[in-house]
PyMOL Python script that loads the backbone (N, CA, C, O; Angstrom):
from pymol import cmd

cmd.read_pdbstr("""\
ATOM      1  N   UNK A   1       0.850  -1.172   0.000  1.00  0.00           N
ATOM      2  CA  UNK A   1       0.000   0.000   0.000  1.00  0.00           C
ATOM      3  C   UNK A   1       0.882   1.217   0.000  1.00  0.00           C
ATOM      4  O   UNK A   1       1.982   1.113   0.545  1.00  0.00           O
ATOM      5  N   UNK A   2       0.534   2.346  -0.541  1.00  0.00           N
ATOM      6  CA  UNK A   2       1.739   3.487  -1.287  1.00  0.00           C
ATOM      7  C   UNK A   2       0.448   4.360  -0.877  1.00  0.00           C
ATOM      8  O   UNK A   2      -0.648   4.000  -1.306  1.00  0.00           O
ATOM      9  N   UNK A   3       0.541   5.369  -0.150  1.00  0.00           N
ATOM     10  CA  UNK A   3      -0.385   6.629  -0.318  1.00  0.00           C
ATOM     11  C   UNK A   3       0.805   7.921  -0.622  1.00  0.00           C
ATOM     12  O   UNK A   3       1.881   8.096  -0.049  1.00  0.00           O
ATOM     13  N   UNK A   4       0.131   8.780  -1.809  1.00  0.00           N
ATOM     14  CA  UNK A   4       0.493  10.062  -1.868  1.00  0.00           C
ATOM     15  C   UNK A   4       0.333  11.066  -2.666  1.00  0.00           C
ATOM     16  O   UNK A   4      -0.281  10.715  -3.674  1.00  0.00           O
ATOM     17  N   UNK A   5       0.678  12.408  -2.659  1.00  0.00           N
ATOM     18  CA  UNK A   5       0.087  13.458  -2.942  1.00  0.00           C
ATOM     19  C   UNK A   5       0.618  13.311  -5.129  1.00  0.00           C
ATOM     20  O   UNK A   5       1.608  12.815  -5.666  1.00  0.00           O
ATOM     21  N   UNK A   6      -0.519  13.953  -5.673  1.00  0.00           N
ATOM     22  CA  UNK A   6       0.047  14.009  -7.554  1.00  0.00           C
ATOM     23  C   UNK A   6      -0.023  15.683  -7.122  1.00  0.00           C
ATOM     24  O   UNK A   6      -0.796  16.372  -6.457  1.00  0.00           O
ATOM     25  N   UNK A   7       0.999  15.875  -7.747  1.00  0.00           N
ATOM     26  CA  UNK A   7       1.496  17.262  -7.576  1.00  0.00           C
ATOM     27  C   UNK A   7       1.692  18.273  -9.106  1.00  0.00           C
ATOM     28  O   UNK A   7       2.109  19.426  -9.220  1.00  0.00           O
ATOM     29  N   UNK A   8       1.119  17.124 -10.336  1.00  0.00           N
ATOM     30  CA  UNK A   8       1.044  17.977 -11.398  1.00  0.00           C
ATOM     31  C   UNK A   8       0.048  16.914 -12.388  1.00  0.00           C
ATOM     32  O   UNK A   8      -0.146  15.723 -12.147  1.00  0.00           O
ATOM     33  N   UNK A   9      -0.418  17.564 -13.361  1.00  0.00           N
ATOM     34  CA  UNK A   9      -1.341  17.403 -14.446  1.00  0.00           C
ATOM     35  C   UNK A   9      -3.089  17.357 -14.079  1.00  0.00           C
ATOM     36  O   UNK A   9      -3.440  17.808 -12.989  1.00  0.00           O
ATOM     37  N   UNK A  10      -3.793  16.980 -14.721  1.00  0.00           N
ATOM     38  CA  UNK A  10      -4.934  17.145 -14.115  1.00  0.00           C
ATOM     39  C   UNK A  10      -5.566  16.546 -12.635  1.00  0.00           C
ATOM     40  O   UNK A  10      -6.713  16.740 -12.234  1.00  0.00           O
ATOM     41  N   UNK A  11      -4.729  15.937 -12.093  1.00  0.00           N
ATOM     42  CA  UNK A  11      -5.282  15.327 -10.871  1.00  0.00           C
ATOM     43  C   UNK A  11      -4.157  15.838  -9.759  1.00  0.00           C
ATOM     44  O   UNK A  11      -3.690  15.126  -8.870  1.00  0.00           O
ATOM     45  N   UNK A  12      -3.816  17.269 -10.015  1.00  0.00           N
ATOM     46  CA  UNK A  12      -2.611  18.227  -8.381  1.00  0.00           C
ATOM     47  C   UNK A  12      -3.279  18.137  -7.693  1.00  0.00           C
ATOM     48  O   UNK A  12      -4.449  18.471  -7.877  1.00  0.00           O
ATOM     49  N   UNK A  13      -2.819  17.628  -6.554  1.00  0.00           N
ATOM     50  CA  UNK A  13      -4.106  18.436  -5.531  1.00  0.00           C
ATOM     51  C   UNK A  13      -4.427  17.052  -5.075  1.00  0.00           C
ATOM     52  O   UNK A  13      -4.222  16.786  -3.891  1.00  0.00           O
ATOM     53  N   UNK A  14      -4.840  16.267  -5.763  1.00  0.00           N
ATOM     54  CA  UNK A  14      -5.491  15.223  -4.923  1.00  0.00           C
ATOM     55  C   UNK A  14      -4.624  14.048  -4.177  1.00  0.00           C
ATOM     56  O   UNK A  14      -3.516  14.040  -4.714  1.00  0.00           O
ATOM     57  N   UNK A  15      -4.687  13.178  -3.280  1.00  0.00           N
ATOM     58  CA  UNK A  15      -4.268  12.117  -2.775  1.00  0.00           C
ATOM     59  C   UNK A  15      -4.666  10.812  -3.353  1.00  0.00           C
ATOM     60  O   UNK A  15      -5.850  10.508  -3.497  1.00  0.00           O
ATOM     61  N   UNK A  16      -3.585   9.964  -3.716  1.00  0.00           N
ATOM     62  CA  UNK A  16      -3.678   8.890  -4.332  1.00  0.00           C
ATOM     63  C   UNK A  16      -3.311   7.558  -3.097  1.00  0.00           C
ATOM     64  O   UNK A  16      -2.565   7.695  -2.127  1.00  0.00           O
ATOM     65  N   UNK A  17      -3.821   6.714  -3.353  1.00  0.00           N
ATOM     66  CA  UNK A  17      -3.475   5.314  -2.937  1.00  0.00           C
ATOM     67  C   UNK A  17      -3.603   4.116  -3.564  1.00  0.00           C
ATOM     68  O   UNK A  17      -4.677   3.619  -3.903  1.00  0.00           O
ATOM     69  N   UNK A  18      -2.231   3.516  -3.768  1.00  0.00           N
ATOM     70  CA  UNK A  18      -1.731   2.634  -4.608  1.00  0.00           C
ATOM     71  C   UNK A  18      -2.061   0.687  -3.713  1.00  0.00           C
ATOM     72  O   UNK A  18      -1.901   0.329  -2.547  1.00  0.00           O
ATOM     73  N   UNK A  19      -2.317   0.278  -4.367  1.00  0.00           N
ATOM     74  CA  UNK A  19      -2.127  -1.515  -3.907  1.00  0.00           C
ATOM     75  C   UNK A  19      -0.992  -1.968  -5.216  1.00  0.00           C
ATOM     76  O   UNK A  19      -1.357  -1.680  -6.356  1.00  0.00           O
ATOM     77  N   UNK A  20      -0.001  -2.480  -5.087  1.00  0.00           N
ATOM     78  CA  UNK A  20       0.370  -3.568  -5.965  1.00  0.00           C
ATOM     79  C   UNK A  20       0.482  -5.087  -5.828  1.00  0.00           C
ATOM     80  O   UNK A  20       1.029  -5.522  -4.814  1.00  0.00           O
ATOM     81  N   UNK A  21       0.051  -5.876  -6.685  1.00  0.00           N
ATOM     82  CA  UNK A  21      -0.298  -6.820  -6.749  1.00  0.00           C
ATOM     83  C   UNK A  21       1.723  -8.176  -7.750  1.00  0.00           C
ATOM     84  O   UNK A  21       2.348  -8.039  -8.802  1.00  0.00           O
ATOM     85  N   UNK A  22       1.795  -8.777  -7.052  1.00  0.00           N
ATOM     86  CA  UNK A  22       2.577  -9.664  -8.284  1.00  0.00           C
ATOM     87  C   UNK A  22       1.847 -10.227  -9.470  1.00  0.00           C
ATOM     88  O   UNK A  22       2.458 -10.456 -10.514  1.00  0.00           O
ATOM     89  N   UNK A  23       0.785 -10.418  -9.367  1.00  0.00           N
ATOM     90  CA  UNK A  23      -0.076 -11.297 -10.287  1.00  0.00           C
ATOM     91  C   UNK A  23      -1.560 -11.170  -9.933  1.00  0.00           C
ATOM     92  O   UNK A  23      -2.024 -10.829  -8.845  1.00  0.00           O
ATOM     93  N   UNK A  24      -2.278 -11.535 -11.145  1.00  0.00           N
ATOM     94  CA  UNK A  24      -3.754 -11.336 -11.037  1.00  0.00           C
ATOM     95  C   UNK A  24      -4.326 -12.438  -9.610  1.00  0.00           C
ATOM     96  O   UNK A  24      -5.188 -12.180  -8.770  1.00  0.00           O
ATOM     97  N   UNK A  25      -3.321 -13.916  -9.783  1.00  0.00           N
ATOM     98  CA  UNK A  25      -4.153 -14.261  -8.403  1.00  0.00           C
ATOM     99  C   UNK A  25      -3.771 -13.755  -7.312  1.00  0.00           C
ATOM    100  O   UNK A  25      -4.336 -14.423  -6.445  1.00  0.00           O
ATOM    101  N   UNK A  26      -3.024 -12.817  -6.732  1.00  0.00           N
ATOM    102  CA  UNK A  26      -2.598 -12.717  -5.732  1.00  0.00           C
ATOM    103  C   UNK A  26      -3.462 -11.685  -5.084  1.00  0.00           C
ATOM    104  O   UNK A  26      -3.836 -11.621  -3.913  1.00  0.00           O
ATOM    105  N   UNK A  27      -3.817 -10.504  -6.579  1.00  0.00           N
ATOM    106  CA  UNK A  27      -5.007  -9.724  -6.451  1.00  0.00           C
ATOM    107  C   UNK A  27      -6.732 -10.454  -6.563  1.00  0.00           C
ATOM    108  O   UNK A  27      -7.826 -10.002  -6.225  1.00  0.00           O
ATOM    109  N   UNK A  28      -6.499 -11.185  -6.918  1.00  0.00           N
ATOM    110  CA  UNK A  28      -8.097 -11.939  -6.948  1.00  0.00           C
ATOM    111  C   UNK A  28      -8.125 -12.190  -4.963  1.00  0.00           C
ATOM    112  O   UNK A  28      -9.023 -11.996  -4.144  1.00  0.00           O
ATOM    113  N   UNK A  29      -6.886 -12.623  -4.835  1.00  0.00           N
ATOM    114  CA  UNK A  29      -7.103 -13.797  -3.088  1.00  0.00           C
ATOM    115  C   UNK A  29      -6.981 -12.284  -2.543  1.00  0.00           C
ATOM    116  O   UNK A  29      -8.097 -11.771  -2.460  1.00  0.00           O
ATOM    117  N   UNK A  30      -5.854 -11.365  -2.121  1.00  0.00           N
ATOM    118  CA  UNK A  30      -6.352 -10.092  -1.615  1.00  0.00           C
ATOM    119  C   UNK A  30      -7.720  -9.332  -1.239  1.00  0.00           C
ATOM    120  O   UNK A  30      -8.044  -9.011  -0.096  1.00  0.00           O
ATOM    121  N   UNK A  31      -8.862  -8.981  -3.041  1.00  0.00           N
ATOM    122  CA  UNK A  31      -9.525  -8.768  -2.807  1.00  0.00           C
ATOM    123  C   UNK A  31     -10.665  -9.168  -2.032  1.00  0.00           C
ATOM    124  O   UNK A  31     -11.384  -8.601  -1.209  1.00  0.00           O
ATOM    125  N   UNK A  32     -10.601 -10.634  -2.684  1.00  0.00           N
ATOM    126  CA  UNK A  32     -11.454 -11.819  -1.388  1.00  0.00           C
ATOM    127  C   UNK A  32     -11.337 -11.600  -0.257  1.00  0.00           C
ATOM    128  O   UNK A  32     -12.331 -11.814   0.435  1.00  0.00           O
ATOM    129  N   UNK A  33     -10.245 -11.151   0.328  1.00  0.00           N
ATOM    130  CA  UNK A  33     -10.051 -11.154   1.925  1.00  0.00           C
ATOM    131  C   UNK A  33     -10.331 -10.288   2.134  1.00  0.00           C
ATOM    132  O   UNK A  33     -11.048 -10.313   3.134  1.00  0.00           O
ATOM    133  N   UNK A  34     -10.167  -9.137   1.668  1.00  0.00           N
ATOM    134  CA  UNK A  34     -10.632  -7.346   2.053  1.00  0.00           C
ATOM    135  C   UNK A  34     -12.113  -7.719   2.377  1.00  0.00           C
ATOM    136  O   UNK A  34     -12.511  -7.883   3.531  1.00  0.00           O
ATOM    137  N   UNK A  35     -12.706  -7.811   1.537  1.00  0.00           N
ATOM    138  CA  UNK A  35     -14.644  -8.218   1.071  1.00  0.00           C
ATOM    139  C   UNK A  35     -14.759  -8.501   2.073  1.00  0.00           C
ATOM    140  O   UNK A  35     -15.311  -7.677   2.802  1.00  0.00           O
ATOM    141  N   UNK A  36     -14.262  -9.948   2.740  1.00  0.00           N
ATOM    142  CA  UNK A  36     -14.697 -10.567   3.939  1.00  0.00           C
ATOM    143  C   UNK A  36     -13.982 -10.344   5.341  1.00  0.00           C
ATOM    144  O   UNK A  36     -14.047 -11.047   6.350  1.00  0.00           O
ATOM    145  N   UNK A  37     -13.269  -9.143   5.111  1.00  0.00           N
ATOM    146  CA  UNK A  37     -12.353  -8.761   6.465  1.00  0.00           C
ATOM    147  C   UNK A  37     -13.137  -7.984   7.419  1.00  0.00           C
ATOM    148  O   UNK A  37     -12.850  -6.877   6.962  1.00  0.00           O
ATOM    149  N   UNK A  38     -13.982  -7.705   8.490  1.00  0.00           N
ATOM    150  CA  UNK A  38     -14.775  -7.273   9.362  1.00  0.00           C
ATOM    151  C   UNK A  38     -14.220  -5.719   9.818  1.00  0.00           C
ATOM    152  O   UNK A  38     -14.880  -4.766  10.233  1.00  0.00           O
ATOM    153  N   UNK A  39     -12.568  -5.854   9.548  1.00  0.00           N
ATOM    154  CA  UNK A  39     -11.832  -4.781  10.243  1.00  0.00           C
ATOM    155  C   UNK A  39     -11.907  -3.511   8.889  1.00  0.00           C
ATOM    156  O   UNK A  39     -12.344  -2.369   8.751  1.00  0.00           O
ATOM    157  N   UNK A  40     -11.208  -4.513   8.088  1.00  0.00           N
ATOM    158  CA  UNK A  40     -10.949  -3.276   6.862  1.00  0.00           C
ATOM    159  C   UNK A  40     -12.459  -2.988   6.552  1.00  0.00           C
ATOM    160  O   UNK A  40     -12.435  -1.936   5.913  1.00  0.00           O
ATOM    161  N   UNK A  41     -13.568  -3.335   6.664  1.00  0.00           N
ATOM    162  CA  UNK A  41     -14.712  -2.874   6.061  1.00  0.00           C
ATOM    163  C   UNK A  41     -15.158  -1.496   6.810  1.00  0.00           C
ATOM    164  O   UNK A  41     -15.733  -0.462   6.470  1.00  0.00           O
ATOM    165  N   UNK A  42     -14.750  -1.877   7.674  1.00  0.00           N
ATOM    166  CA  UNK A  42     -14.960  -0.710   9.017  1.00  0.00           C
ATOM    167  C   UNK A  42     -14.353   0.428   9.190  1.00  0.00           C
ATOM    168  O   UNK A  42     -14.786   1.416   9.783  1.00  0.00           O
ATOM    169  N   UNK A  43     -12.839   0.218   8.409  1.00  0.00           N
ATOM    170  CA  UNK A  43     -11.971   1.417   8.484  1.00  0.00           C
ATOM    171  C   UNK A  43     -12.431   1.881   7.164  1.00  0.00           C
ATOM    172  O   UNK A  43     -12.737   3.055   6.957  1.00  0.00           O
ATOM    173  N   UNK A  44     -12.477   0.968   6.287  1.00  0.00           N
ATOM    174  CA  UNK A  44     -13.024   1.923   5.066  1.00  0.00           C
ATOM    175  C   UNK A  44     -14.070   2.441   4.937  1.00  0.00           C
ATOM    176  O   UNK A  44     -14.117   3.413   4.184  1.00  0.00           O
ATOM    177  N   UNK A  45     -15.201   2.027   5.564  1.00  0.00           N
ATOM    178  CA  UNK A  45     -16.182   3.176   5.805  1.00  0.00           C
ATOM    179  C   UNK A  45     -16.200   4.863   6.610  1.00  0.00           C
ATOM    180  O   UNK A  45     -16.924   5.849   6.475  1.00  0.00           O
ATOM    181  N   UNK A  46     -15.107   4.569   7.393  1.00  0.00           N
ATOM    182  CA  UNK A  46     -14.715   5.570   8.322  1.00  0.00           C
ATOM    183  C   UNK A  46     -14.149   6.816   7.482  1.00  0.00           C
ATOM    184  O   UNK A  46     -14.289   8.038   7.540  1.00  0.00           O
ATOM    185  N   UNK A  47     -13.151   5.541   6.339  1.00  0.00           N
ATOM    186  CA  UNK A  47     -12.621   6.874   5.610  1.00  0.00           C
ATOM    187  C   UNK A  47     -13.687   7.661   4.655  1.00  0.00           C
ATOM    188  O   UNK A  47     -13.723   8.860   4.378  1.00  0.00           O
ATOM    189  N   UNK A  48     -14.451   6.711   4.285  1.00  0.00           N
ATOM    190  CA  UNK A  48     -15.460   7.240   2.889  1.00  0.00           C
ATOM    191  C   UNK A  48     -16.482   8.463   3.761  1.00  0.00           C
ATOM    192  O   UNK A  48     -16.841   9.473   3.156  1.00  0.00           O
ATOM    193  N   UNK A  49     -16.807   8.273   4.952  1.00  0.00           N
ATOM    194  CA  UNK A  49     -16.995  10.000   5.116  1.00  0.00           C
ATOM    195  C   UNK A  49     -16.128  11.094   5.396  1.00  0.00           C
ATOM    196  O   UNK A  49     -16.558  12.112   5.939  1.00  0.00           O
ATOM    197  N   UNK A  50     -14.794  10.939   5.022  1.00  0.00           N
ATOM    198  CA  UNK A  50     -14.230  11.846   4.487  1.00  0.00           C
ATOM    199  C   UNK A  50     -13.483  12.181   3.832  1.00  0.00           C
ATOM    200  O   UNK A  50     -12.828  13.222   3.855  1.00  0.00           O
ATOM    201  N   UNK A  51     -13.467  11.064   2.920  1.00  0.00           N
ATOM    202  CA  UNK A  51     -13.115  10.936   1.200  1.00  0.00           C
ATOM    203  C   UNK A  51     -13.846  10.360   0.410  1.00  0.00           C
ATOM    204  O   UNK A  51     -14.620   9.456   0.724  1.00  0.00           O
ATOM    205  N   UNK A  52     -13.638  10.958  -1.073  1.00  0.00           N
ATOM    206  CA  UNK A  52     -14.619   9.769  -1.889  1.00  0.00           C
ATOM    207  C   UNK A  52     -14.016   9.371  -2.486  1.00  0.00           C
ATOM    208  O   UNK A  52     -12.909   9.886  -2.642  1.00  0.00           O
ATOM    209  N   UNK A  53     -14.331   8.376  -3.082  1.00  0.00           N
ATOM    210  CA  UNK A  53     -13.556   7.691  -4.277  1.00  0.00           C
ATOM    211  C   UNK A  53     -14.070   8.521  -5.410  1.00  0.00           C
ATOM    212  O   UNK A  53     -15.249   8.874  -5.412  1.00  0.00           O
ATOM    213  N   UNK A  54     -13.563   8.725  -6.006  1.00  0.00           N
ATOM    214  CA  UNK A  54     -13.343   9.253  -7.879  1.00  0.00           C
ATOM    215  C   UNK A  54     -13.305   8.281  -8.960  1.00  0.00           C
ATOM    216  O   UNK A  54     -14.265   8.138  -9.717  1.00  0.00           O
ATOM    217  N   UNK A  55     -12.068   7.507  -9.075  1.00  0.00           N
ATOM    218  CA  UNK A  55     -12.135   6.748  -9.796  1.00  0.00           C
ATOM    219  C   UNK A  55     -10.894   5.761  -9.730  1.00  0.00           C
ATOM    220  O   UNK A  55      -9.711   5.983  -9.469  1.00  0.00           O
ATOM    221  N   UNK A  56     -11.536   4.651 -10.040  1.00  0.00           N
ATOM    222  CA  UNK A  56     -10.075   3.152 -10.301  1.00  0.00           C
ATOM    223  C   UNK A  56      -9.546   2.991 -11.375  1.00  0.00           C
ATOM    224  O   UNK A  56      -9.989   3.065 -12.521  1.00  0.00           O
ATOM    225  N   UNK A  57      -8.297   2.703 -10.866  1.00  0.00           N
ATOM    226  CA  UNK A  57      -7.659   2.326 -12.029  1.00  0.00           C
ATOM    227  C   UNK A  57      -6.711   1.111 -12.106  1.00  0.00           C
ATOM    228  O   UNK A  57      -5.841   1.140 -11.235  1.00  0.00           O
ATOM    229  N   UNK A  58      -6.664  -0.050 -13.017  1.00  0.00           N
ATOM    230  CA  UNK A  58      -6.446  -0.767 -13.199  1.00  0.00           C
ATOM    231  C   UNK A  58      -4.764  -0.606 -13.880  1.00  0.00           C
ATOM    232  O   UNK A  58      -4.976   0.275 -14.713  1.00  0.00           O
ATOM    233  N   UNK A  59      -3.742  -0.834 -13.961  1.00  0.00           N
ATOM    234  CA  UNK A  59      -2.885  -1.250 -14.900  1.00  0.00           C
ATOM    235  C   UNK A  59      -2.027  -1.874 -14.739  1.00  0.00           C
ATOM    236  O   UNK A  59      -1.545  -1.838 -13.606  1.00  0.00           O
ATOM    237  N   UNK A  60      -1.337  -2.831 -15.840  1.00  0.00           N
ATOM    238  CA  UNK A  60      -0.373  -4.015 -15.931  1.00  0.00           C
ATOM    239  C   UNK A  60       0.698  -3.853 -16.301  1.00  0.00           C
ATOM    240  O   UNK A  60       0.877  -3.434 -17.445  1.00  0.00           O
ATOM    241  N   UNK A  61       1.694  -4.112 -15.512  1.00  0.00           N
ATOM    242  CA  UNK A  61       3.123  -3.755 -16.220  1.00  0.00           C
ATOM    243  C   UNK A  61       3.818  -5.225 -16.358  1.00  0.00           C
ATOM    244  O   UNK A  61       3.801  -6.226 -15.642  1.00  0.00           O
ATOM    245  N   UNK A  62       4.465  -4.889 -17.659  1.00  0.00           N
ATOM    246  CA  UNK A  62       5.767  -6.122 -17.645  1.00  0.00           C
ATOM    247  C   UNK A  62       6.769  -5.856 -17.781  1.00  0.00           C
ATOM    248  O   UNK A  62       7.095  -5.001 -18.605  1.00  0.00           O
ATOM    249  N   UNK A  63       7.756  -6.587 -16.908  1.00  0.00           N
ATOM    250  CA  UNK A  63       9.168  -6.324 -17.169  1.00  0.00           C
ATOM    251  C   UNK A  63       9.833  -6.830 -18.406  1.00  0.00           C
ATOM    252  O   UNK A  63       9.479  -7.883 -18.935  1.00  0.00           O
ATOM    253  N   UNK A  64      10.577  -6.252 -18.762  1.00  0.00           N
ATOM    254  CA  UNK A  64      11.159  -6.148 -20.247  1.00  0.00           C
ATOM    255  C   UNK A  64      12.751  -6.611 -20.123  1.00  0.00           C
ATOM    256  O   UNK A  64      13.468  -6.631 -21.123  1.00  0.00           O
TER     257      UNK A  64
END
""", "prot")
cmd.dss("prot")
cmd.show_as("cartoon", "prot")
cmd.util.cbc("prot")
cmd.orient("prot")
């Protein structure tokens, strides 16, 4: 987990937070556990009244 500030182009200003994943299953079993985690559901509601989400974003990198 990576939180931090974009400091230029259309999104200055706002706070970002990153997950990286090694692989799609590692993010499939992650998300599963978040869903059914009692704790994180709780903190993330806490935060969503006083942030919103905007928007997700998905992307894949490969090493070359």
């Amino acid at each position: 987990m990576r939180i931090g500030n974009c400091y230029a182009g259309a999104y200055a200003g706002q706070i970002f937070g990153i997950l990286t994943f090694a692989d799609w299953e590692s993010y499939g079993k992650a998300m599963q556990a978040l869903a059914a985690d009692a704790e994180y559901q709780r903190v993330y509601g806490e935060l969503t009244k006083t942030f919103e989400l905007q928007e997700r974003y998905v992307s894949v990198v490969e090493d070359l």
